[in-house]
C-alpha positions as CSV (number, residue, x, y, z in Angstrom):
1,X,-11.0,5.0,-5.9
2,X,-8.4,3.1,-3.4
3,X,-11.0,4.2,-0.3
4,X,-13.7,1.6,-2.8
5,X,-11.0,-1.4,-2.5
6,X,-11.7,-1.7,2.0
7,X,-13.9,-4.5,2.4
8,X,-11.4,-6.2,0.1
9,X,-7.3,-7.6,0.4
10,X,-5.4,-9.8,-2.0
11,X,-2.5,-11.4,-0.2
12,X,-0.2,-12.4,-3.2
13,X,2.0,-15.2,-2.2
14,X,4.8,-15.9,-4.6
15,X,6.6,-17.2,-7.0
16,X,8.7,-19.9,-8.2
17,X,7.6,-23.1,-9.8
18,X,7.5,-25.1,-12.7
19,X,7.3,-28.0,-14.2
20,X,5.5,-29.6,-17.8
21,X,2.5,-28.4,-17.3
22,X,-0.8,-30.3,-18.2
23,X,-4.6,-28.7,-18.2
24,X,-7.1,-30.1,-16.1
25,X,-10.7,-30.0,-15.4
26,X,-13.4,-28.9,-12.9
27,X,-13.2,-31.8,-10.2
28,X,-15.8,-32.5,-8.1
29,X,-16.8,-29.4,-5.9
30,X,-18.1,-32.0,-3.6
31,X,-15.0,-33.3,-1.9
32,X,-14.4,-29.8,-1.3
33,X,-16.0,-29.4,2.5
34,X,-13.2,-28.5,5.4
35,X,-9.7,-28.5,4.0
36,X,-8.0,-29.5,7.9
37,X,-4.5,-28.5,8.2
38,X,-1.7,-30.4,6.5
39,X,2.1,-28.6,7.7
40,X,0.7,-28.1,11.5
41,X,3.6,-29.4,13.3
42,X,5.8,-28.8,10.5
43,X,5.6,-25.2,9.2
44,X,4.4,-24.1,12.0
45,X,3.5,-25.0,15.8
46,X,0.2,-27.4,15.7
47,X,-0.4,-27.1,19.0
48,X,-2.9,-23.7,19.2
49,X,-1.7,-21.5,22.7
50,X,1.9,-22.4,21.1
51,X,1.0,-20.9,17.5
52,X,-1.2,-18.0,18.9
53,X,1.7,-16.9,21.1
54,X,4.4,-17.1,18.3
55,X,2.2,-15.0,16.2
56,X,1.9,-12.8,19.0
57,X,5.3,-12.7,19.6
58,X,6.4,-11.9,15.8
59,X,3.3,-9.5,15.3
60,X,4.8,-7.4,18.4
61,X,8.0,-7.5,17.3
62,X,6.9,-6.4,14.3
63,X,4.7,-3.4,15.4
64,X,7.6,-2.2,17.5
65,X,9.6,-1.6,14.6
66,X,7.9,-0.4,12.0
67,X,5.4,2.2,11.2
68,X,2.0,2.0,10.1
69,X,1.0,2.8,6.3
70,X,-1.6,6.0,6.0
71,X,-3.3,4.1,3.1
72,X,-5.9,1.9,2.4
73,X,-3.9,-1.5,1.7
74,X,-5.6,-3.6,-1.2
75,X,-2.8,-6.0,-1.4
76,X,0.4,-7.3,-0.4
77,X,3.2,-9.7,-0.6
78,X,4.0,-12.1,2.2
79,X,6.1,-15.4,2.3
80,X,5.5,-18.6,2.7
81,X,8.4,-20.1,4.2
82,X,8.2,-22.3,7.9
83,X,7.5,-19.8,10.6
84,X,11.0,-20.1,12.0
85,X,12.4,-19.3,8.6
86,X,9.8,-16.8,7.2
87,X,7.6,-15.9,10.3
88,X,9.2,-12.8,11.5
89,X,9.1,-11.2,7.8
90,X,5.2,-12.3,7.3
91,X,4.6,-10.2,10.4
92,X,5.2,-7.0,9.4
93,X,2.8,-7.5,6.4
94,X,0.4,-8.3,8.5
95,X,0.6,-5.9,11.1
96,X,-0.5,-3.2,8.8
97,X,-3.7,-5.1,8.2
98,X,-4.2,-5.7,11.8
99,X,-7.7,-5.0,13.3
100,X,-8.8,-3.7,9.5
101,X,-12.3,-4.1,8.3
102,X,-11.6,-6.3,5.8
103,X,-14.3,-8.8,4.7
104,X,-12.9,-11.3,2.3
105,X,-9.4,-11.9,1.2
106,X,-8.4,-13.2,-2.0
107,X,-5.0,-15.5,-1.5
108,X,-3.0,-15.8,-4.3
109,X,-0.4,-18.8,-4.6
110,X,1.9,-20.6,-6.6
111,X,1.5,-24.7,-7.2
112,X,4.8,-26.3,-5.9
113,X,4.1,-29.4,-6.0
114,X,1.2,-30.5,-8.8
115,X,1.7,-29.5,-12.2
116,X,-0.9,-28.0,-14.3
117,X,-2.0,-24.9,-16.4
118,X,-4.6,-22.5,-15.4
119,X,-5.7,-21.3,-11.9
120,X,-7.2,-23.4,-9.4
121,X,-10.2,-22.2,-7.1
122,X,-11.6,-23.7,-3.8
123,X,-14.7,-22.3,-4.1
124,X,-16.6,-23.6,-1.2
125,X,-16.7,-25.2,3.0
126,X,-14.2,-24.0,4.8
127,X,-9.9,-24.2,6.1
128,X,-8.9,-25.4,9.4
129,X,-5.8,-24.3,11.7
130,X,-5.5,-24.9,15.2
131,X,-6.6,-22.0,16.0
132,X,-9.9,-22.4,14.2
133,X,-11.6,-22.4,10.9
134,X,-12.2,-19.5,8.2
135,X,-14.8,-20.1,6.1
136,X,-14.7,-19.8,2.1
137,X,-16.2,-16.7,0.4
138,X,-18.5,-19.4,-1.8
139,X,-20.1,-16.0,-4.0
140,X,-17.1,-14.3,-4.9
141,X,-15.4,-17.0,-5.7
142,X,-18.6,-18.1,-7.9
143,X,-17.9,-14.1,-9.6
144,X,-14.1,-15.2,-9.9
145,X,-14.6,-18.5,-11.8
146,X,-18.1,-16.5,-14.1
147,X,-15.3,-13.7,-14.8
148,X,-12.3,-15.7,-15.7
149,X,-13.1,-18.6,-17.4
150,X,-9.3,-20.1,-16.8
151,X,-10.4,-20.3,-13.3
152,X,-11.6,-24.1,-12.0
153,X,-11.9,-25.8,-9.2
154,X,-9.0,-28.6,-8.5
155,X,-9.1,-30.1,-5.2
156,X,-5.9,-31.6,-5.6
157,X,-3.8,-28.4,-6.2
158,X,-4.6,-27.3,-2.9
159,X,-4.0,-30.9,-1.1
160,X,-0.7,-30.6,-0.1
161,X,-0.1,-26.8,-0.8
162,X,2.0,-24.8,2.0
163,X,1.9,-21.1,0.1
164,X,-1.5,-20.6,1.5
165,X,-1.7,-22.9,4.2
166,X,0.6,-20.8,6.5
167,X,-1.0,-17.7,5.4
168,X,-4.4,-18.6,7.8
169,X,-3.4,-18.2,11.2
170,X,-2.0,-15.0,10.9
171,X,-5.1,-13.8,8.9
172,X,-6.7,-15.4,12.2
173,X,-4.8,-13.0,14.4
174,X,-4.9,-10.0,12.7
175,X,-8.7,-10.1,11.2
176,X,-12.2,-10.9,12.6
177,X,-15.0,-12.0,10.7
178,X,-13.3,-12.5,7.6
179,X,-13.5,-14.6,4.6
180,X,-11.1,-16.2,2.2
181,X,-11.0,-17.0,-1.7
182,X,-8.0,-19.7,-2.3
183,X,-6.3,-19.4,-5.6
184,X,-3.5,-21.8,-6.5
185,X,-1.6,-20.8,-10.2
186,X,-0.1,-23.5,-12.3
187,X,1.5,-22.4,-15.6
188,X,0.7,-19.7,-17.3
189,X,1.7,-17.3,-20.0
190,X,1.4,-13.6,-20.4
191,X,-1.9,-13.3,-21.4
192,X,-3.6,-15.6,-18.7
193,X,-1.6,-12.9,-16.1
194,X,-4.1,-10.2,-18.1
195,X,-6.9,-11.4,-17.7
196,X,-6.6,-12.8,-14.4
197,X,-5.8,-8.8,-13.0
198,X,-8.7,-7.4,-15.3
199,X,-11.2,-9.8,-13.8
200,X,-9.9,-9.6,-10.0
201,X,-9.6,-6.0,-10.5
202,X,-13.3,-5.5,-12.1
203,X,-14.5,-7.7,-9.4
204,X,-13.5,-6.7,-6.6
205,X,-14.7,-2.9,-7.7
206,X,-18.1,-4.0,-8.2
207,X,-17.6,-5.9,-4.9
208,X,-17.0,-3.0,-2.8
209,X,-19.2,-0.2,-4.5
210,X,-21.9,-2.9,-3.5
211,X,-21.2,-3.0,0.0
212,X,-20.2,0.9,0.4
């Protein structure tokens, strides 16, 4: 049932990578606390009236011309570009999901700048913008890593990753009381693609039949 999928949303980021890959290990979940904002002032404004009103601005834009979708979204596709390059696009993605009920969102990325093979989880604390921090959905990403075993924690595939980074704030101003699962993918291969969508997708069902 779609309806089952509501408390729910993966936002799949793209796309283009690699390099050799190498495997790595589950790092110590301790470092992982507040992840504080690396491309503020870069990819996008770091002062926080400045990036609220952007993402106002885009977001309006946005809703002005295009239409809602009927449906109950369980995913989408947004880039993950600097605002002034990528911004406008993000927003109409987001404006379908605007003032949903969602309760945890997956975020699905691609490693662009650390080589490795597997998926990477931060699984715990919380990710700061300047306009606030979101904290981590520590028990389903504890289901994600029990499910799929390929999933680990590696702090430093999200250290200086912008795919997700940019994707915050405008979760920020679209949803309320939300949580977040970061995933980062290194290299994989057909298979690991399987079992990562079985697993998400048998998770996620037994998510929301549990809070319905």
């Amino acid at each position: 049932r779609v309806t089952s999928f509501i408390q729910v949303i993966c936002v799949i980021i793209t796309f283009i990578f690699l390099q050799p890959a190498k495997s790595f290990s589950t790092a110590d979940v301790s470092a992982l606390k507040v992840r504080k904002p690396v491309f503020a002032g870069s990819f996008y404004p770091a002062d926080k009236v400045r990036l609220g009103s952007l993402i106002n601005g885009y977001m309006k834009e946005a809703e002005q011309k295009s239409k809602k979708i009927s449906g109950q979204i369980f995913g989408m596709i947004s880039p993950h570009a600097g605002y002034e390059y990528s911004g406008k696009v993000a927003a109409y993605a987001y404006s379908q999901i605007k003032g949903k009920g969602y309760k945890t969102v997956i975020i699905i990325g691609s490693s662009h700048r650390v080589p490795f093979h597997g998926i990477a989880i931060y699984p715990e604390g919380s990710w700061e913008t300047p306009l606030g921090t979101v904290t981590i959905d520590h028990e389903m990403a504890q289901a994600i890593m029990k499910d799929c075993k390929m999933v680990k924690t590696f702090p430093a595939a999200f250290e200086r990753e912008h795919s997700l980074e940019v994707q915050i704030p405008f979760l920020q101003k679209t949803l309320t009381g939300f949580k977040i699962v970061p995933l980062v993918s290194g290299a994989m291969d057909c298979d690991d693609y399987t079992q990562l969508v079985s697993s998400l997708f048998s998770i996620i069902k037994r998510h929301s039949e549990k809070v319905l």
